[in-house]
N, C-alpha and C positions, 0 to 999 in steps of 0.2 A: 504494500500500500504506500511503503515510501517513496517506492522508485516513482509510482505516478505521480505525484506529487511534483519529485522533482524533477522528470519528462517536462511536465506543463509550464513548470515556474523557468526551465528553460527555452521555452518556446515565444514565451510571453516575454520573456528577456528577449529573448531575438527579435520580437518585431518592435520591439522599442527604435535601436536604430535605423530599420528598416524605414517605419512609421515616420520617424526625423528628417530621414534622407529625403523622402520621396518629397514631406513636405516644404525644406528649403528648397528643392529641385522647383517644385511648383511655383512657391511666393517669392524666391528671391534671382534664379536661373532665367528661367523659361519668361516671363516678363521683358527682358531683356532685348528676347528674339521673338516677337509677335509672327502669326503667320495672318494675311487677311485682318488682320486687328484683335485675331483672337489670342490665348493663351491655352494649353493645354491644362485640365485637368489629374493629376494621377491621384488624386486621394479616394474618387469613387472608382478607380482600378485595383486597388487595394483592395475594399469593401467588398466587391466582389469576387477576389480571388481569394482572401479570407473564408468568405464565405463558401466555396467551393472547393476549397481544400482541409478546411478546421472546421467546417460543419456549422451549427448552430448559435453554441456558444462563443466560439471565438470569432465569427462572423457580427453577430452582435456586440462584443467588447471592442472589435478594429473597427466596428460602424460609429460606436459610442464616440472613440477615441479620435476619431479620422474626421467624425462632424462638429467636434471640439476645435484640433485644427484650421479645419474649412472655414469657422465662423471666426476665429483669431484671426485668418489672412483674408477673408473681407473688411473685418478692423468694424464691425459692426456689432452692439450689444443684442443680439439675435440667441435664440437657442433654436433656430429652425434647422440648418446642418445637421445639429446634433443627432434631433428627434427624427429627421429624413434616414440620416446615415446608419442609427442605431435600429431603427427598423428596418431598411433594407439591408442590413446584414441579416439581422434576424432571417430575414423572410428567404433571402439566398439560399441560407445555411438550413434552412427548414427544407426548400426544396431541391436541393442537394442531400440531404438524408432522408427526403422521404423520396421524390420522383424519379430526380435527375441523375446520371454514373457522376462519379467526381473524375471527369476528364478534361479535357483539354476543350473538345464541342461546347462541353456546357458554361464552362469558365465564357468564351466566350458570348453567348447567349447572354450569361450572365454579364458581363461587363456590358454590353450593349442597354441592355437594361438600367446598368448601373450610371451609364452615361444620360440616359434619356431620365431616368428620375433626377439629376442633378440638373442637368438643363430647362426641364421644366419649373421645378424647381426653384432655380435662379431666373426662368420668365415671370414665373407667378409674382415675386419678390420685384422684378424691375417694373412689371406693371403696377403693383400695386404703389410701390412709394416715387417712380417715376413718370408714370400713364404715358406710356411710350406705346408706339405701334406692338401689336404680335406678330405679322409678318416681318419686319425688320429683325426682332427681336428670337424670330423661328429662325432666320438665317444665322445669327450671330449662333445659336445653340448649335446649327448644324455642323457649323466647321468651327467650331471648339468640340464636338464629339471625334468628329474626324481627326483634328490636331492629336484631341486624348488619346485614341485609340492605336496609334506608332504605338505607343509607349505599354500595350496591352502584354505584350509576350513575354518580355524582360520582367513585368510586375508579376506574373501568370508564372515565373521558372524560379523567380525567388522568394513567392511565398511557398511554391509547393516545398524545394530545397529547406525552407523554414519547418514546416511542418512533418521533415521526415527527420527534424534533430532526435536522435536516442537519448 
């Protein structure tokens, strides 16, 4: 009963950097180098490969943890990231242990998903406090999915490598 214990507690120590990386990669990198005016995403790449490789639980602690982030690097006193991200891990990780194989097709699936709830998301939030167009505002989601999505496979090989630590 010890060793699981300490399985987990080093698991969870590994996405701590993981988790850091991705996010100065996000708020402080990738800004830098706009594609189209957008910025990529990785933090709901995460969420969802969390979720499709650690299942439920850890899918909902990397959603927790990762909509934490997300709302720090909009620099806005919001809990909406949070609550997004910790239920879409949940919900990942649920159907990845109950439906889905945990492979590489559904990570995908998964991250598409994981993309289009962040981008909605962030439309709902632009119309509401800036009553900006939805088509304009559909384009801008769309190639920041597409920007995110490069960065799907690299996020997709280091969490599974995470979650096969002994």
């Amino acid at each position: 009963m010890n060793t699981l214990r300490k399985k987990g507690f080093l698991r969870a120590l590994a996405y701590v950097p993981f988790l850091l990386m991705l996010f100065i990669i996000q708020a402080a990198i990738l800004p830098r180098a706009p594609i189209f005016g957008v910025k990529a995403q990785l933090l709901p790449l995460i969420v969802a490969s969390a979720g499709v490789c650690g299942g439920v639980v850890t899918g909902g602690a990397i959603g927790l943890f990762a909509g934490m982030l997300m709302d720090i690097s909009f620099n806005e006193p919001t809990i909406v990231y949070t609550l997004v991200f910790c239920f879409l891990g949940l919900f990942i990780g649920y159907l990845c242990d109950t439906l889905l194989i945990k492979r590489f097709p559904a990570y995908i699936l998964m991250s598409i998903l994981a993309l289009a709830v962040s981008g909605v998301t962030e439309l709902i939030k632009a119309l509401f406090a800036l009553g900006s167009g939805i088509v304009p505002m559909l384009w801008v989601a769309l190639f920041e999915a597409l920007f995110s999505f490069v960065f799907a496979v690299p996020v997709y090989l280091i969490t599974r490598s995470i979650e096969r630590i002994e």
